[in-house]
N, C-alpha and C positions, 0 to 999 in steps of 0.2 A: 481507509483500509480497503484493502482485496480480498471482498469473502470468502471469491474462489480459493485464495491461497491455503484456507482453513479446512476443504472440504472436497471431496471423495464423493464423484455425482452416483447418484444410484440407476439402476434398470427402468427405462422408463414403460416398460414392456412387462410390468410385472402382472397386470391383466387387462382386460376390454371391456371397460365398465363403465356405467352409467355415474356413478361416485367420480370420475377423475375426469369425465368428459365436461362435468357439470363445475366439477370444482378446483381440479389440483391441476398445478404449473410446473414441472419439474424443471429445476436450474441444470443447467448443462455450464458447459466451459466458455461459452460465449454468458460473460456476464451479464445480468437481469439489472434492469435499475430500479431499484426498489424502490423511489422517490416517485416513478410514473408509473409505478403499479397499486393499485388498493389491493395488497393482500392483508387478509386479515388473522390468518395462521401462519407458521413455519414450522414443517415435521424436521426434526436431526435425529437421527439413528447415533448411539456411542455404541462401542464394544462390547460384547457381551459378558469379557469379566473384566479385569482390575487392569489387567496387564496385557490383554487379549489383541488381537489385530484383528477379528475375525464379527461380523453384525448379521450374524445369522439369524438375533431374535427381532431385529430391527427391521430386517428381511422380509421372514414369516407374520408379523403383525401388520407389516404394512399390505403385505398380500392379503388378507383376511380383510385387514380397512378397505381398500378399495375396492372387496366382493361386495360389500352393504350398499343399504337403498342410501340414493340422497336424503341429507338433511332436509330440514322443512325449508327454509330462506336461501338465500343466494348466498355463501361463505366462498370469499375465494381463498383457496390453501394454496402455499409453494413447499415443493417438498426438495430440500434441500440436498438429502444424497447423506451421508454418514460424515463426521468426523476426523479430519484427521489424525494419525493417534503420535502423539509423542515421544520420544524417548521412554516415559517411565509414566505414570498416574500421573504425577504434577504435571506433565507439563501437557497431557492431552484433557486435564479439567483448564488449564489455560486459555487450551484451545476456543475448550466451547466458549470461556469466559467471555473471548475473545468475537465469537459470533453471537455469542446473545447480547453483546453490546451494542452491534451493529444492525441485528434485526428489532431490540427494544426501541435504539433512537427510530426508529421507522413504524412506533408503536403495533407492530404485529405480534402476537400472541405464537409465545414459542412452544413445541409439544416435543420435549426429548423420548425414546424409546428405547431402551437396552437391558443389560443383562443383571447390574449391580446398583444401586443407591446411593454407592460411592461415588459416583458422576454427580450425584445433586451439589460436590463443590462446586463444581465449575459455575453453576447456576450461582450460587452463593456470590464465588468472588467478582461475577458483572456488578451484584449488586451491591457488594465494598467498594468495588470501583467506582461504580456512576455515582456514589453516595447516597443510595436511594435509600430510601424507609423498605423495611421485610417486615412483614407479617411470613410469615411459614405456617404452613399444614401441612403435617406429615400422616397419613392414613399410614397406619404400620403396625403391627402385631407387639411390637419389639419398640422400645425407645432406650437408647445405646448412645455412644460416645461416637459414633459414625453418623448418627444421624444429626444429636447438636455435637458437631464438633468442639473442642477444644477452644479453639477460636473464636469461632460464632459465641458462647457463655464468654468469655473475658472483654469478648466485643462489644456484646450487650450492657456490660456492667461498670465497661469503662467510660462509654460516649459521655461525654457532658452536652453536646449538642441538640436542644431539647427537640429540636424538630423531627431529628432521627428517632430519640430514644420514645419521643411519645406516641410514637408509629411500629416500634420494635413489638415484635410477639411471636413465640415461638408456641405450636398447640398441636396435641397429637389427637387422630381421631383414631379409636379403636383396638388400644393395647390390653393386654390380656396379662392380668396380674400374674399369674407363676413363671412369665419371662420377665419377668422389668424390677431389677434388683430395688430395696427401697431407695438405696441412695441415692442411684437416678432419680426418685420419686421427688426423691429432696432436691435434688438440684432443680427441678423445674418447678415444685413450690415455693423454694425461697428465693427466686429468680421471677415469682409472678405470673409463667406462664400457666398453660391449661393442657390437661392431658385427660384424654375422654375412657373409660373402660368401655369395653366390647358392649357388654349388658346394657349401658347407659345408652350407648348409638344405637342399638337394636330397638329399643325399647322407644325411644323419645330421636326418631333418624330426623322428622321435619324439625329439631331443632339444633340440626346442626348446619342448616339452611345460613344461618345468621353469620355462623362462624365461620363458612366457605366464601360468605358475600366478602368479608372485608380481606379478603385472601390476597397475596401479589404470586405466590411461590407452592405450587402442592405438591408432593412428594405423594404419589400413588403407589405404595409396594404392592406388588402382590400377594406377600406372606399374611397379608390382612384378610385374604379371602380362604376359608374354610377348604379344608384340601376334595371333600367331593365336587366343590364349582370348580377348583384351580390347582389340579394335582400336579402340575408343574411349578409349582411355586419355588421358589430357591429355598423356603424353608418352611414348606407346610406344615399346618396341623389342623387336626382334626378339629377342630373350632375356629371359629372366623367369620367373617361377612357373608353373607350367601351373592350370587351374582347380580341377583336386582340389586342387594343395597351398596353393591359395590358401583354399579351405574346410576344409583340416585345419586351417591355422595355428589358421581362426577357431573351429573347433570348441574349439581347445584356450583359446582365451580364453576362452571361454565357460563352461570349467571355470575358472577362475579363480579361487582362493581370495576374492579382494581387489577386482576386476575393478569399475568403477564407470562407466567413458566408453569406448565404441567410437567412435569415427568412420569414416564410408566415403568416401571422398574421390576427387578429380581422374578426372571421368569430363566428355567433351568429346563433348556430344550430334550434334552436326556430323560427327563420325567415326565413330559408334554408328550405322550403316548400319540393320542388320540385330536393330538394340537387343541385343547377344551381350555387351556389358559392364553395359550394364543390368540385363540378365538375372544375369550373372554377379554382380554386385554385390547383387542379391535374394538368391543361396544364399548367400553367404559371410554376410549377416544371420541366415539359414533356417540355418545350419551354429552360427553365434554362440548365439542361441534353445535349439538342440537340446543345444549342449553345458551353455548355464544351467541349463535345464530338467532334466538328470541331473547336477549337477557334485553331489559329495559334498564337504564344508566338512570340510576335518581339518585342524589341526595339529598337531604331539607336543609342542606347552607347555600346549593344551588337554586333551587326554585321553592321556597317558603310559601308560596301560595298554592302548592299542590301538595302541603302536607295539615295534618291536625295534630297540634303542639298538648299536652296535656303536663300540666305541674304538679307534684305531690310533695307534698314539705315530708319531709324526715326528722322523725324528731329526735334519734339519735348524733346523727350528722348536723342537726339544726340547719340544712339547705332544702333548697327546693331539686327535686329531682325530675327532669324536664324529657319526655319521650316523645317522638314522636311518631307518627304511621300515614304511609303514602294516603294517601285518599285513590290514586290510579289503581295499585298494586297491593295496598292493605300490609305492607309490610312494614314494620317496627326500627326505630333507632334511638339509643338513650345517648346526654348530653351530656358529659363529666366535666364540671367546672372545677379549677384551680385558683387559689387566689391569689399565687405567688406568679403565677404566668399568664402571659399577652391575652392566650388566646384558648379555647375550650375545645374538647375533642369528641365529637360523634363515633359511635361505635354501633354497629349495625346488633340489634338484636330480637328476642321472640317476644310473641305477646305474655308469654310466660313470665319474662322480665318485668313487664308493666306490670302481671299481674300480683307478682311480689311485694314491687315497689308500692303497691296498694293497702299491702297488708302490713307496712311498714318494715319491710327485711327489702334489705341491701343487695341488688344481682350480685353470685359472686362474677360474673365476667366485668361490672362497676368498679368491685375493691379491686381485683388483678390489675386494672388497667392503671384507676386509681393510684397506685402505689406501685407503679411501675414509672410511673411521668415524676412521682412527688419525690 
């Protein structure tokens, strides 16, 4: 395909900064080949609402990213330009579907920027398309039938394909009980996945380290951050994330084992006075960058001799329950064995988890998984 044909180059003049001299490539219409470049980001700007022609916040964020200092490492970013928008919402989430196909086969790490969360289909359907396993996190105040679509639940439920479905997981960080009707609550319980209250990430945020590593797709709203850090949110409230734990979150995606689509979403320019969400929406990218830029790539099925394996029998389950922790990086992974299938699945988690599985009680992100594959 013709990436150009999908895309709307942007101002490459947006400022004279040390950030873009160091690191960012802007595509133009003389096409880039991506094959003989090592980039290792792609910014795309979508529209700022549903139906909109118009990437004013895609704009303003990017102006504000490339005011910041360089990242610590050498990241080289191409910054794509915006979108083209289609007839109607389908066919401009097609669009993207359509360009994150084309920048994933070239394993570069996509970073969407726009107005609405509605655009994280298009992220979605590259990855019905390529057939890929989804892990999702969704940072989001709210967890709604826009966020797991319609689709995405029947998709989940119907796979027989074990290799997809033992990789499937949908997890929200950060919702806030008095929006998130029960039944939603039900649907993402009896579907297995994981959904964090505000209190619980506030409280215990290094362990959501675990849950961001095994990550492929994160949905960043901004309605997650408390309206005195991000009074431009498209649906503030006065409770929320504060601005650091909103750039630790993203730091930790940015370590990301697996990590392939950021998006930064729902920021409502009309409310953005003083540009304080714009701005803020610039670091939690600058925080995203800075953790790519140092994430160290391990797992214990790859090099087993850079990890220490530890077995605790369960005497409920009557199995052994098998963790392990880097010895480089000190970080945690437990091993869910199946005994009806080939092969067993690693899932990255806290010392926390070990330190359960010691006391005899079961992680629940173990049983989620557990009884998600079985």
């Amino acid at each position: 395909m013709e990436l150009t044909d999908f895309l709307n180059f942007t101002d490459n003049n947006l400022v004279d900064s040390s950030f873009i001299s160091k690191h960012v490539t802007f595509l133009t219409s003389n096409s880039i080949h991506l094959e003989k470049q090592n980039f290792q980001v792609a910014i795309l700007g979508v529209p700022d609402e549903e139906n909109a022609n118009t990437f004013e916040v895609a704009y303003q964020v990017r102006n504000q990213l490339y005011q910041l200092a360089t990242v610590s490492n050498n990241l080289s970013i191409i910054d794509l330009g915006n979108i083209k928008v289609g007839s109607n919402h389908a066919d401009t989430c097609i669009n993207i579907s359509e360009v994150f196909q084309e920048i994933n086969r070239h394993t570069i790490i996509i970073v969407l920027i726009g107005g609405t969360s509605k655009f994280n289909f298009g992220s979605y359907l590259a990855y019905q398309k390529n057939g890929q396993p989804l892990n999702m996190v969704s940072i989001d105040s709210r967890i709604s039938r826009e966020v797991i679509p319609e689709c995405v639940v029947k998709h989940a439920r119907s796979l027989d394909d074990e290799n997809s479905l033992s990789f499937f997981n949908y997890i929200n960080i950060g919702y806030q009980s008095y929006f998130v009707p029960q039944s939603v609550l039900d649907i993402v319980d009896d579907s297995y996945y994981e959904a964090y209250r505000l209190g619980t990430v506030r409280n215990n945020i290094q362990d959501m380290e675990p849950i961001l590593r095994d990550s492929n797709f994160v949905n960043f709203s901004l309605n997650s951050v408390k309206h005195s850090d991000a009074p431009g949110a498209g649906n503030s409230s006065p409770n929320g994330l504060s601005g650091y734990e909103a750039c630790q979150l993203s730091f930790y995606a940015g370590h990301s084992n697996r990590i392939s689509s950021l998006g930064i979403f729902d920021i409502a320019l009309l409310n953005d006075i003083h540009r304080t969400t714009v701005k803020l929406a610039a670091q939690v990218i600058w925080y995203f960058c800075e953790g790519l830029a140092n994430r160290i790539l391990e797992e214990p099925d790859s090099k087993p001799q850079n990890f220490t394996k530890y077995l605790i029998y369960n005497n409920n389950s009557k199995q052994d329950l098998a963790f392990y922790q880097s010895n480089l990086t000190n970080r945690w992974w437990m091993e869910i064995s199946f005994s009806a299938k080939s092969h067993n699945v690693v899932l990255a988690c806290s010392e926390n988890d070990y330190e359960l599985a010691c006391k005899q009680e079961i992680p629940d992100r173990w049983w989620r998984m557990f009884h998600r594959i079985q």
